[in-house]
Structure formats: structure tokens, C-alpha cells
KEKEDREN-391832 format. One record per residue (C-alpha): x, y, z. Coordinates in nm, 3 decimals, m for minus. Layout:
N
+---------+---------+---------+
!      c1 !      c2 !      c3 !
+---------+---------+---------+
!       X !       Y !       Z !
...
+---------+---------+---------+
This chain:
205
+---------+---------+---------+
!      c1 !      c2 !      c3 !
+---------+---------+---------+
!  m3.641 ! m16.507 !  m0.066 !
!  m3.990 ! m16.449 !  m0.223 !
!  m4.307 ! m16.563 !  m0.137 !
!  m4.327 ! m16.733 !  m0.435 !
!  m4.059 ! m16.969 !  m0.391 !
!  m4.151 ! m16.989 !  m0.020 !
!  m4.447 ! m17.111 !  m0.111 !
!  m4.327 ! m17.366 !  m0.367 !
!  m4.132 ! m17.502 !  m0.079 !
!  m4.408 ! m17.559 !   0.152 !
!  m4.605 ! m17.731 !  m0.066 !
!  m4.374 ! m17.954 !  m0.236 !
!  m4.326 ! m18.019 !   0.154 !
!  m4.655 ! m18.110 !   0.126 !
!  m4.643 ! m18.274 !  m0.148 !
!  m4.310 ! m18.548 !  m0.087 !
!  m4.487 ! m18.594 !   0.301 !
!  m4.770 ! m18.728 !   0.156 !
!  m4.599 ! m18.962 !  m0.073 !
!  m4.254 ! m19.036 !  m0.072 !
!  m4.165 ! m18.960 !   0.306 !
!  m4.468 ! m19.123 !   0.422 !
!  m4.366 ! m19.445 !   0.221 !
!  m3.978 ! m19.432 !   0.236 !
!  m3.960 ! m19.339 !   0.649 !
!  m4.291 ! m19.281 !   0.719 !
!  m4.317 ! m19.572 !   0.882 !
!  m4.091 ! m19.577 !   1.163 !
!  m4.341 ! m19.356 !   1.333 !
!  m4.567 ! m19.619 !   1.354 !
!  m4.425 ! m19.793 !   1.690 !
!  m4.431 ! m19.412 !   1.850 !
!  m4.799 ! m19.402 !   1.858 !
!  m4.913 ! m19.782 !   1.874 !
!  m4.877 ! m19.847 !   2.232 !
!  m5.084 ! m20.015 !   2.479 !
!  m5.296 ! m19.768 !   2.692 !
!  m5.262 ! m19.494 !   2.470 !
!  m5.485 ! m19.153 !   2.373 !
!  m5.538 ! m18.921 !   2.103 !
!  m5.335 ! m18.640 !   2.300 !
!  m5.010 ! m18.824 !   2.340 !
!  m5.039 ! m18.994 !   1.996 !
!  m5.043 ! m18.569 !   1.837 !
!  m4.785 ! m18.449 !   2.105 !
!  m4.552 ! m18.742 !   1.993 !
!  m4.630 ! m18.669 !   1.613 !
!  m4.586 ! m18.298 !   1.699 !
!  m4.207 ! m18.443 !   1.847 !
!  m4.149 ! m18.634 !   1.570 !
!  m4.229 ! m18.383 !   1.270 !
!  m4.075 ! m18.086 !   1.536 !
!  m3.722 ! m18.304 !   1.497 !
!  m3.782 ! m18.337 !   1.098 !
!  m3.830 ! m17.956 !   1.108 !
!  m3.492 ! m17.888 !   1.321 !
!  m3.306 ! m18.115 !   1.028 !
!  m3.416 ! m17.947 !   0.721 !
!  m3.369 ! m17.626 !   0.891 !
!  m2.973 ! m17.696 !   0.964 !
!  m2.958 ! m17.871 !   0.595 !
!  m3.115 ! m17.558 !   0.442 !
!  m2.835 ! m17.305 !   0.601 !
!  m2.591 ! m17.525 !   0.520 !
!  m2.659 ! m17.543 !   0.193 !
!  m2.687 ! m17.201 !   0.195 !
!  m2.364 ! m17.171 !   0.315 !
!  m2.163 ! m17.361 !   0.069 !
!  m2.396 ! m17.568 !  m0.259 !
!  m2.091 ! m17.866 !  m0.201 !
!  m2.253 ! m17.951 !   0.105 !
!  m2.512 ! m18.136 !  m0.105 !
!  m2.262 ! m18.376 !  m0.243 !
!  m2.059 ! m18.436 !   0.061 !
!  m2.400 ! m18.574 !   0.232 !
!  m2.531 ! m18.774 !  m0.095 !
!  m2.166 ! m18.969 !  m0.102 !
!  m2.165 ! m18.970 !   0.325 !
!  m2.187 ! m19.288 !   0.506 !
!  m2.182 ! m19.115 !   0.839 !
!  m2.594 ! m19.045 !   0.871 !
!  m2.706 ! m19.414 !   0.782 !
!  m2.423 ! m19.537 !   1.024 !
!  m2.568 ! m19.343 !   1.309 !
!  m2.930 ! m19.459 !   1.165 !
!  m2.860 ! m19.783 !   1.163 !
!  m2.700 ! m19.770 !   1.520 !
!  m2.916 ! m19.612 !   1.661 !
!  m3.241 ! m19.767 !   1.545 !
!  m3.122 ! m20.091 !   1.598 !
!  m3.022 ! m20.024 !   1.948 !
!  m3.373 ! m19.873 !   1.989 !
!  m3.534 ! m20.182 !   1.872 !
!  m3.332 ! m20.428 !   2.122 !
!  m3.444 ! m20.226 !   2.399 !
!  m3.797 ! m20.168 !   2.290 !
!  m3.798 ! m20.589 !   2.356 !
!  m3.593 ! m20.616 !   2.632 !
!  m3.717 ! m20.321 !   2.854 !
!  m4.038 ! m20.375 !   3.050 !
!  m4.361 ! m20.163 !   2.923 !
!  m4.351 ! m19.873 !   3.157 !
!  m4.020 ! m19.801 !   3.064 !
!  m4.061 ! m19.856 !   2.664 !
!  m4.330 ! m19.601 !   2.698 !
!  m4.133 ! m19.334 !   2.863 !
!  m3.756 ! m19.436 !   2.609 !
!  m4.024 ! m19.386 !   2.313 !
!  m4.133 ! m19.019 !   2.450 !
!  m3.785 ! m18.901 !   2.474 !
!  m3.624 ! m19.048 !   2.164 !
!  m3.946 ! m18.955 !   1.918 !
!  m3.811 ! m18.623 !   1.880 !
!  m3.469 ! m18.723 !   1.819 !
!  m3.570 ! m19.016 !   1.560 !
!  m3.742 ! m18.747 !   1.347 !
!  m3.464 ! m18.497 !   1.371 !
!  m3.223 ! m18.833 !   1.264 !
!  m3.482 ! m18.933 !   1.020 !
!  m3.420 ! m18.617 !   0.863 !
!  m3.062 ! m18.591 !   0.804 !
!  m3.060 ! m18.946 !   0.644 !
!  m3.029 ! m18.802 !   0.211 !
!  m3.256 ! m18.947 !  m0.014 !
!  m3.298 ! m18.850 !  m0.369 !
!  m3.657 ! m18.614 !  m0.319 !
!  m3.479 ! m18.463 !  m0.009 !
!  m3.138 ! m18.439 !  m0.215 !
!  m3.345 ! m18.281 !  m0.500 !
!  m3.496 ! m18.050 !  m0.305 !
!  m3.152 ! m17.904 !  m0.149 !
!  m3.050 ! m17.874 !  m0.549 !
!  m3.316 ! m17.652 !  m0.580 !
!  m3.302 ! m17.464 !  m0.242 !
!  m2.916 ! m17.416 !  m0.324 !
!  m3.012 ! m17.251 !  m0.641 !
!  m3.269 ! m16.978 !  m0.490 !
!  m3.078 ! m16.922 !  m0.140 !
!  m2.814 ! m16.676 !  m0.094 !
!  m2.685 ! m16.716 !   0.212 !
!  m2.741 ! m16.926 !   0.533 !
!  m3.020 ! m16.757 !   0.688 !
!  m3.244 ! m16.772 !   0.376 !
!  m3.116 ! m17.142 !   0.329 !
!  m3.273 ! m17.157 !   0.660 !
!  m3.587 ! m17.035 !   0.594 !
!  m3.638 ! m17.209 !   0.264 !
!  m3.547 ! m17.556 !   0.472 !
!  m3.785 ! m17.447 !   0.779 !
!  m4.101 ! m17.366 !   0.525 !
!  m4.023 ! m17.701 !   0.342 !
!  m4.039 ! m17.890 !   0.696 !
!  m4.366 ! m17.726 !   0.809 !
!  m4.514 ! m17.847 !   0.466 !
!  m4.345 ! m18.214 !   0.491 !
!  m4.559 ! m18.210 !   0.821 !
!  m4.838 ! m18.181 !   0.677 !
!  m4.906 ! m18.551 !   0.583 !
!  m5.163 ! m18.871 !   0.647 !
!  m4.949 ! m18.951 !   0.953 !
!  m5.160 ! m18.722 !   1.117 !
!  m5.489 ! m18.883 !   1.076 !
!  m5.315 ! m19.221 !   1.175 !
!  m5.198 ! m19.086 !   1.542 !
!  m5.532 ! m18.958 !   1.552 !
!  m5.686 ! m19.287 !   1.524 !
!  m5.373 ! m19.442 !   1.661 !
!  m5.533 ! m19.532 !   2.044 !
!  m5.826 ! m19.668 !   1.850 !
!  m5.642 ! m19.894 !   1.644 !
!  m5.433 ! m19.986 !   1.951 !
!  m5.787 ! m20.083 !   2.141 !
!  m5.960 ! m20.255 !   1.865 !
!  m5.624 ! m20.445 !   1.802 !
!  m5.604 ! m20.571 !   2.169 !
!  m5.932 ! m20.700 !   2.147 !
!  m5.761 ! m20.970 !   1.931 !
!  m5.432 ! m20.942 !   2.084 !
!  m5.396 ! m21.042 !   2.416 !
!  m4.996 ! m21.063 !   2.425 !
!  m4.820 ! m20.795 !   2.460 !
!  m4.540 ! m20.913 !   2.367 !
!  m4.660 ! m20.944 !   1.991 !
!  m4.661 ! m20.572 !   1.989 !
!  m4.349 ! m20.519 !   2.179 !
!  m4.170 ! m20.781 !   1.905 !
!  m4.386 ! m20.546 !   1.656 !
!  m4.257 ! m20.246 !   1.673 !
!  m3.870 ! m20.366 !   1.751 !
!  m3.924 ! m20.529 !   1.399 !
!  m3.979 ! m20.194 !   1.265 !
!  m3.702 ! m20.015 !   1.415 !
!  m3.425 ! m20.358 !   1.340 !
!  m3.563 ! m20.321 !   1.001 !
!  m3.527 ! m19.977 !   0.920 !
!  m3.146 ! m20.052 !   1.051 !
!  m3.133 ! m20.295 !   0.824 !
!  m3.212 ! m20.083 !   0.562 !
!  m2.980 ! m19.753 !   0.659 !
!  m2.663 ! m20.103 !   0.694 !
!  m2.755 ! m20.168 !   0.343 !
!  m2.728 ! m19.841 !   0.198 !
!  m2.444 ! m19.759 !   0.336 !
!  m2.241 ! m20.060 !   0.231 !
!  m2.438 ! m20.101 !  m0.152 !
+---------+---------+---------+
């Protein structure tokens, strides 16, 4: 694969991260890094997680689509990644309420990874147009692989960065105002219900 097209990769990466992925599923990153008694280094190691898991996806997409250009249909017509979505986001948002704070902030640390990898795998049409095109330049799995891993380092480069950065600021500011913390325990569980919502819907439209 050529630098050329490597290159495209990475910066239409670039490009859908700061735009369409930040809009379309950007968001569920949000309860991740707005947490009471948080700091800049655990709001970057958790979008490090998050974007590390996005990078694992597109990297197993890309070889499989190196591996067989079909794959790209079975995935746009398969129900089975917004199921697990939907399952698993809504479970995450039910215990996000239910659990008590120490314990939300320790569930959020180990599943941030594995929302982003999940995140990933979930087709919409830039990610599905984007396999069309890495189908037509790869030849085999490994360079599938490559092309998908070069597209996830640019997709990581995206405004979601600046937020966890100013994340624990935010936080502060907003406690100021905020006493309860239950309002930003029923916060982010809104998110993640939501965004189940969303995956049940799309599965079933």
C-alpha cells in the first residue's frame, strides 16, 4: 500500500473524527470524562482508552475487508452490532444510576476501552464508505489492516481531545451550580439509555 493512499486514509480519519464521528457517536464519550473529582490526566488516559478501542475495530474491519470485499455488505445488512450496542449501553446506563460513585468511577475505567472498540464496529454510512474504498486499494488482510489502523490513528485525531482536556474544569465549574450528584449520575445514564435507544431503532427500522 502506498504512502499516498496511506495518507489519504489518515486524514480522511481526520477528517470524519472531526465531523461526523464526533456528532453521530461522539458523544457517548462525554459521561467517560465528566465525573466528579476528576483531572486532566485521567480525562486523556480514558480518551487514549476510548480512541485505543476505536483503533482495535477499524484495524479488524480493515483485514477483514481485506480478506473478502462481501464482508462490507454482510455488516451494512447485520443486526448483530447494534443488538450488542444497544445491550450493552443500556445495561451500562442502569448501572451508572444504580451503583454508588466509587464504583461508577472504577465500571467507567474498565468499560471506556471496550465502548470505543464497540463504538467502532457499529456501520454507518462514512465508516461503510470508507471500507468501499479501503476494499478497493487493499490486497490482502494485512494491508487491509494497515489501511484500517492509519484511518483509526487519524479518526483520533478530533475536538474530543480538547474537551477531556478541559473536561475536570467543566466538571468543577459545573458543581459550583450543581450540588446533586445525582443530576450527573441521571446525566450521563441518559446518554448511554439514549444511545441504546438509538442502536434498538436502527436495528428494527
Amino acid at each position: 500500500m502506498s504512502l499516498h493512499i496511506l495518507l489519504n486514509l489518515f486524514f480522511s480519519g481526520m477528517i470524519l473524527g472531526s465531523s461526523v464521528c464526533a456528532i453521530y457517536c461522539g458523544w457517548i464519550f462525554l459521561p467517560f470524562v465528566f465525573d466528579k473529582n476528576h483531572n486532566i490526566k485521567k480525562a486523556i488516559s480514558r480518551f487514549i482508552m476510548f480512541h485505543s478501542g476505536k483503533i482495535v475495530s477499524y484495524t479488524i474491519l480493515g483485514s477483514l475487508v481485506g480478506y473478502s470485499t462481501s464482508f462490507i455488505s454482510q455488516l451494512k445488512h447485520s443486526r448483530i452490532p447494534l443488538l450488542i450496542g444497544a445491550i450493552f449501553f443500556f445495561i451500562l446506563g442502569i448501572l451508572n444510576f444504580v451503583m454508588p460513585e466509587k464504583f461508577v468511577a472504577k465500571m467507567k475505567k474498565g468499560f471506556v476501552g471496550f465502548s470505543g472498540l464497540l463504538v467502532a464496529f457499529i456501520p454507518c454510512g462514512a465508516l461503510l464508505g470508507v471500507l468501499v474504498y479501503l476494499a478497493y486499494v487493499a490486497n490482502d488482510i494485512l494491508t487491509g489492516a494497515l489501511g484500517g489502523f492509519v484511518f483509526g490513528l487519524g479518526n483520533a485525531v478530533n475536538p474530543l481531545i480538547i474537551l477531556a482536556i478541559f473536561s475536570p474544569r467543566i466538571s468543577r465549574l459545573s458543581e459550583s451550580f450543581i450540588k446533586k450528584t445525582i443530576i450527573f449520575k441521571t446525566g450521563a445514564s441518559f446518554v448511554f439509555v439514549s444511545w441504546s435507544m438509538i442502536l434498538l431503532w436502527r436495528a428494527f427500522q
